[in-house]
KOLMARVEX-725162 format. One line per field, with one value per residue (C-alpha): x, z, y; residue in three letters. Coordinates in Angstrom, 1 decimal. Each point is the difference from the previous one (the first is absolute). Layout:
residues N
c1 <- (X	...)
c3 <- (Z	...)
c2 <- (Y	...)
residu <- (ala	...)
END
This chain:
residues 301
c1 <- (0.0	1.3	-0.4	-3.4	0.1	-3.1	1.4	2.2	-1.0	1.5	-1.5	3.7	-1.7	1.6	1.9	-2.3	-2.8	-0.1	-0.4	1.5	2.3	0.5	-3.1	-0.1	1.1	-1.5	3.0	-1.1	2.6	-0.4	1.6	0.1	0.6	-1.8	-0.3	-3.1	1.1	3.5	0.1	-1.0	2.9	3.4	2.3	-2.6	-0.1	4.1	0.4	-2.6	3.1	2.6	-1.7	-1.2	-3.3	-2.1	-0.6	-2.5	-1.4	-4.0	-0.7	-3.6	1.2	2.0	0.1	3.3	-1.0	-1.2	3.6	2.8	1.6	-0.1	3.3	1.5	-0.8	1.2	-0.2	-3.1	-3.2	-2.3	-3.5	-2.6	-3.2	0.1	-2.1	3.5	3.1	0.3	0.8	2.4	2.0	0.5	0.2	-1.6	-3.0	-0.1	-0.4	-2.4	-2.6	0.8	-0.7	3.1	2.0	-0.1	0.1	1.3	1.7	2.2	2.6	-1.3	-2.1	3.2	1.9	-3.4	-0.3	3.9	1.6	-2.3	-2.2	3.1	-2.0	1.8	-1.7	-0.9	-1.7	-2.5	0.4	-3.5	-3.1	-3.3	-3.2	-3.5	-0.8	3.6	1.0	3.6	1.4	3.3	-0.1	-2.9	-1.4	-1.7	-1.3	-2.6	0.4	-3.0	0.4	-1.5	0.7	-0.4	2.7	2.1	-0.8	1.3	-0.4	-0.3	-1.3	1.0	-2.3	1.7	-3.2	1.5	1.0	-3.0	2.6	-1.3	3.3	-1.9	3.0	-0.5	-3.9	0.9	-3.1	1.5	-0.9	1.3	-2.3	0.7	2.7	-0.4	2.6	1.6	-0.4	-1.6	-1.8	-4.0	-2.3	-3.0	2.6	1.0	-3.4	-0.6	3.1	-0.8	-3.5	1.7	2.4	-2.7	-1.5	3.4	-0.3	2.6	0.5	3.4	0.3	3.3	0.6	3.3	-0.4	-0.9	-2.4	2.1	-2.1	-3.9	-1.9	-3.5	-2.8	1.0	-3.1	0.0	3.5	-0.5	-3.4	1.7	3.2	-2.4	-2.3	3.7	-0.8	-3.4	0.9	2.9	-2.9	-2.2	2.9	0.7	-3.4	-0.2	2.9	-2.0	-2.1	1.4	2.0	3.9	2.4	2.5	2.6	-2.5	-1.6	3.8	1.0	-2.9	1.4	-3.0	1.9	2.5	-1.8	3.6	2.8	3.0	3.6	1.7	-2.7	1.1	-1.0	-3.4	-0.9	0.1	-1.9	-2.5	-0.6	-0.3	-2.2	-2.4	-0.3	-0.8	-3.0	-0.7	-0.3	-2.2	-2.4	-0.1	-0.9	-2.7	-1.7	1.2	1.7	0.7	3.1	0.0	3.4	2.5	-2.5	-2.0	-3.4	-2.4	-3.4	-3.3	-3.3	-1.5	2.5	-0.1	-3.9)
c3 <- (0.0	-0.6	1.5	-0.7	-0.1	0.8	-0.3	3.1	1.6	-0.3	0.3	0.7	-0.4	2.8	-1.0	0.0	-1.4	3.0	2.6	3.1	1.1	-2.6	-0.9	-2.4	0.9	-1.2	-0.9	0.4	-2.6	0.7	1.7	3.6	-1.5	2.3	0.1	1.4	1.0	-1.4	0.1	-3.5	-2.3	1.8	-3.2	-0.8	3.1	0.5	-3.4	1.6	3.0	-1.9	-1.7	3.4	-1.5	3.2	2.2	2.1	0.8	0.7	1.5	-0.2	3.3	1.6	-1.6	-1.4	-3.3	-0.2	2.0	-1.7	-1.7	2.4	1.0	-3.3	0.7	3.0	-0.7	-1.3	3.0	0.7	-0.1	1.9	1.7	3.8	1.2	-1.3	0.8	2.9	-2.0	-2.5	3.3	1.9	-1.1	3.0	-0.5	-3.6	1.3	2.3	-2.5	-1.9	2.8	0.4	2.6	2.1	-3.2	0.9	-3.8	1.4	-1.6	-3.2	-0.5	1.2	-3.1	-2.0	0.7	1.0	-2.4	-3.1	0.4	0.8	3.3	1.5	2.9	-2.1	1.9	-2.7	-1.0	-0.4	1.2	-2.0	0.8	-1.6	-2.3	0.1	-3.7	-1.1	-2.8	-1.9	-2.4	-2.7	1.3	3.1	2.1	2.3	2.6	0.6	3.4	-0.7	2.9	0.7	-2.3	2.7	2.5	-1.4	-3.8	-2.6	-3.5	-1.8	-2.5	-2.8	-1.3	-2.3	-2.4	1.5	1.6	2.9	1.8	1.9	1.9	1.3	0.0	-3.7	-1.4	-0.6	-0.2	3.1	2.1	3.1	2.0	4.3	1.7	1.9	3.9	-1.4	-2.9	-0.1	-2.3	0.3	-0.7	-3.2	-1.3	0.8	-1.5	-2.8	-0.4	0.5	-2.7	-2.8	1.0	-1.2	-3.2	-2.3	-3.2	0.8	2.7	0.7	2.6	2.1	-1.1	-3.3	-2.3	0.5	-2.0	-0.3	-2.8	0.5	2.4	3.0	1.6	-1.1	1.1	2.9	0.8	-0.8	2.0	3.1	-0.5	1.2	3.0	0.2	-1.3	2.3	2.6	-1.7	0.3	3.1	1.9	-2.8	2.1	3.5	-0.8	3.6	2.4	-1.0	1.5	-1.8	-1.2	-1.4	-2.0	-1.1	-1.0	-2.3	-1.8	-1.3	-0.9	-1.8	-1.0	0.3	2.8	-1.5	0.5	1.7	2.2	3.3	-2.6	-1.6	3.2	1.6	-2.3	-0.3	3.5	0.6	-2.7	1.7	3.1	-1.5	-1.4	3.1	1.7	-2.6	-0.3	3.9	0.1	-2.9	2.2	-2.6	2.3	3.8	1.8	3.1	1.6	-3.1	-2.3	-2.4	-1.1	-2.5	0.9	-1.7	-0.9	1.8	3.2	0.0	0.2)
c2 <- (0.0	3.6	3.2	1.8	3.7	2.2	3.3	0.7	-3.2	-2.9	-3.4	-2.7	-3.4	-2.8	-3.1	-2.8	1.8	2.1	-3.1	-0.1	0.7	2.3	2.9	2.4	3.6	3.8	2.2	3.8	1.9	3.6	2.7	-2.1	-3.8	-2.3	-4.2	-1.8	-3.0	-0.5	-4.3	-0.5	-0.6	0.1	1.1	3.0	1.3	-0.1	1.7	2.9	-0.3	0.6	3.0	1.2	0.3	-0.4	2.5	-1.3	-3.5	-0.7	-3.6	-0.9	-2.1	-1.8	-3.6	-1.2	-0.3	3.6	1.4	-2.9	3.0	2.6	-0.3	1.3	3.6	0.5	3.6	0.3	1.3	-2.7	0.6	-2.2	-0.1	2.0	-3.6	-2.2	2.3	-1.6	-3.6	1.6	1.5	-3.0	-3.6	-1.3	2.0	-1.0	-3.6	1.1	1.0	-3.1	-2.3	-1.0	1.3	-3.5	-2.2	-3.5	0.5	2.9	-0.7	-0.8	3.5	1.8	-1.8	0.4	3.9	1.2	-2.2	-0.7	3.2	2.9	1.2	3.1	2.3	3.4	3.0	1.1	3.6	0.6	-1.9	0.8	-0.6	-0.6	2.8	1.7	1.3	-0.6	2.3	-1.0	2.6	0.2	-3.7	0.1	-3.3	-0.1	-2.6	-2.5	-1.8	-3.5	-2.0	-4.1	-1.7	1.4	3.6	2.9	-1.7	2.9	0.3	3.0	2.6	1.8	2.0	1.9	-3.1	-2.0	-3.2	-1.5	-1.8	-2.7	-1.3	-4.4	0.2	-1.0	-1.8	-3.5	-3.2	-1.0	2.5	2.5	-1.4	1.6	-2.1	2.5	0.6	3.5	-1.2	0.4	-1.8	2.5	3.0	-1.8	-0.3	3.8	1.1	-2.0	2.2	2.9	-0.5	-0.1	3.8	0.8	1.5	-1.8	-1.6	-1.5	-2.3	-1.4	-3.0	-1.2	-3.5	-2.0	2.2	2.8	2.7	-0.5	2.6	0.9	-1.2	-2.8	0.1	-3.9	-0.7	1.7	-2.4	-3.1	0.9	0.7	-3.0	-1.9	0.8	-1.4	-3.4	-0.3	0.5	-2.7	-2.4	0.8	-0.6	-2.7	-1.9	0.5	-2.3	-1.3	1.9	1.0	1.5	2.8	-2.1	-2.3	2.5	1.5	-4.0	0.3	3.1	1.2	3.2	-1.5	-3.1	-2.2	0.0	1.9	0.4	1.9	-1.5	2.7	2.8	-1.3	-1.3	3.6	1.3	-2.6	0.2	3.4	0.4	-2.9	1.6	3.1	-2.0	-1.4	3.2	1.4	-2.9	0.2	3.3	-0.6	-2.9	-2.1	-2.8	-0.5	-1.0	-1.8	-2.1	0.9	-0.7	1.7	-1.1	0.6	2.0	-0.6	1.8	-2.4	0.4	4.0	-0.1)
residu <- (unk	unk	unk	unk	unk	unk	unk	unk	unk	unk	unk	unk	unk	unk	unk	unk	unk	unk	unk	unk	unk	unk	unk	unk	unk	unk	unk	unk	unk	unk	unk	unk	unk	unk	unk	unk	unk	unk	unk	unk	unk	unk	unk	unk	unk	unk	unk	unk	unk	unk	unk	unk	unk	unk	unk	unk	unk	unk	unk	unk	unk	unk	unk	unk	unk	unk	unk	unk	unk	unk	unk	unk	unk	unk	unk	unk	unk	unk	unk	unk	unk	unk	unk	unk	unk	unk	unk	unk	unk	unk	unk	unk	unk	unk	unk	unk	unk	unk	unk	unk	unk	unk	unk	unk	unk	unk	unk	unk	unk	unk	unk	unk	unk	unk	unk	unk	unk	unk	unk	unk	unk	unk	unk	unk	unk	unk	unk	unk	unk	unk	unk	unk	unk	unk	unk	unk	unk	unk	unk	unk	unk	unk	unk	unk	unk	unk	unk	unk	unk	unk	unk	unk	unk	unk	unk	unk	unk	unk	unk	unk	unk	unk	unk	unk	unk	unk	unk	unk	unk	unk	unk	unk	unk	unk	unk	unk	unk	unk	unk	unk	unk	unk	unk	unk	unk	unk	unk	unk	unk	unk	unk	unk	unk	unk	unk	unk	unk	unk	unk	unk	unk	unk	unk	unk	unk	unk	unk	unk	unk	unk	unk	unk	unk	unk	unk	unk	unk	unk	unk	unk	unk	unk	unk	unk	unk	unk	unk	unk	unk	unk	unk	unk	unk	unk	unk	unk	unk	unk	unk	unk	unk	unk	unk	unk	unk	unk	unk	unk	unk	unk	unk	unk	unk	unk	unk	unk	unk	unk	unk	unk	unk	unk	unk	unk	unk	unk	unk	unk	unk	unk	unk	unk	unk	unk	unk	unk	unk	unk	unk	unk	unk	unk	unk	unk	unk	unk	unk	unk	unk	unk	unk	unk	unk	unk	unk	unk	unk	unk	unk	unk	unk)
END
């Protein structure tokens, strides 16, 4: 895939079709050049080094596969969400938010994020917030807070070329993902909503797809409606009492046990028990010693 230019913007397409752990990255080249997300193609973004072509970096958050690249412009400000600064200035409270921070599998996210991922503490220079308008010279970006993949998750608005940056809530196949300790599957589905009142006619996604033209009311739909069948399984499996890591050994969100299984596993589970929770709180199933059960019509009457 090559580059795709929409006047000063920039759309750098990840290796891998933009899978992780790569995603594809927006290059703002204007007066102030900016990178959102710089962890999409490794010899791109060290030519833009070289030329010292960055002057600012914009992370979306705080996931490794969004921040791999970071570390090349060590002299460019960092730009993040006020919610997530916090993550991006200490590596303890970056685990934190995954879930993380008293991870059996220590060693093995260390390697993961230090090692693989190029993780360095970074005080942001600037931490946005819903609504704030950046302005790099004649392109201006309006900052859409859309938390649930992650708090503090952004999308950004650039209404004068009508590009809708939509960040990891990125419309594919394989649905939402809300696995971290700070993920919310409700705030996904209203930041999904609130993503198609924004005028656009461009949408362009971390992962996959990469640039969308025209309506994605559909997409958006079918994306969503992930969630709901992930649901259906779920009380689908109660069909007798289970406890969590029965439900997690049936990976219903992954459909098959994969390797590295410390990584998928994580995931997996803390996307279950986000389900849990939610179906709880809908008076969709009961829990009683460890277990969780299934509630009927015929039960709640």
């Amino acid at each position: 895939m090559e580059e795709t230019r929409f006047g000063n913007l920039v759309f750098i397409p990840g290796m891998g079709c933009g899978k992780y752990p790569f995603c594809n990255s927006l290059y703002i080249d204007d007066k102030k050049k900016a990178i959102i997300d710089p962890a999409s193609d490794e010899s791109y973004l060290r030519k833009l080094a070289r030329g010292k072509k960055v002057d600012i970096i914009i992370n979306s958050h705080y996931h490794e596969d969004h921040i791999a690249f970071n570390y090349l412009f060590p002299e460019a400000e960092l730009y993040v969400h006020e919610a997530i600064g916090t993550c991006f200035k200490s590596y303890n409270s970056f685990l934190d938010y995954c879930g993380l921070l008293d991870s059996k599998y220590r060693a093995e996210w260390d390697d993961l994020f230090l090692n693989r991922f190029h993780f360095e503490e970074r005080t942001p220079s600037v931490e946005f917030g819903d609504g704030d308008l950046l302005i790099f010279g004649d392109t201006k970006l309006r900052v859409i807070h859309t938390p649930g993949h992650t708090i503090g998750h952004c999308s950004f608005h650039f209404p004068d070329q009508g590009i809708l940056f939509m960040g990891d809530l990125d419309l594919s196949r394989f649905g939402p993902w809300y696995g971290d300790r700070v993920s919310d599957i409700d705030q996904t589905i209203q930041s999904m909503r609130r993503l198609l009142e924004i005028p656009a006619d461009i949408y362009i996604t971390s992962h996959e797809t990469g640039i969308i033209r025209g309506d994605i009311t559909e997409m958006v739909e079918t994306y969503l409606n992930v969630i709901t069948q992930r649901e259906k399984k779920i009380l689908e499996f109660l069909e007798r009492p289970r406890t969590v890591h029965e439900i997690v050994e049936r990976w219903i969100i992954f459909k098959r046990e994969l390797q590295p299984r410390y990584f998928f596993e994580f995931a997996e589970r803390g996307m279950i028990i986000k389900h849990l929770e939610r179906l709880i709180r809908n008076g969709n199933i009961g829990t009683e010693e460890g277990k969780f059960y299934f509630i009927s019509s015929s039960d709640k009457t």
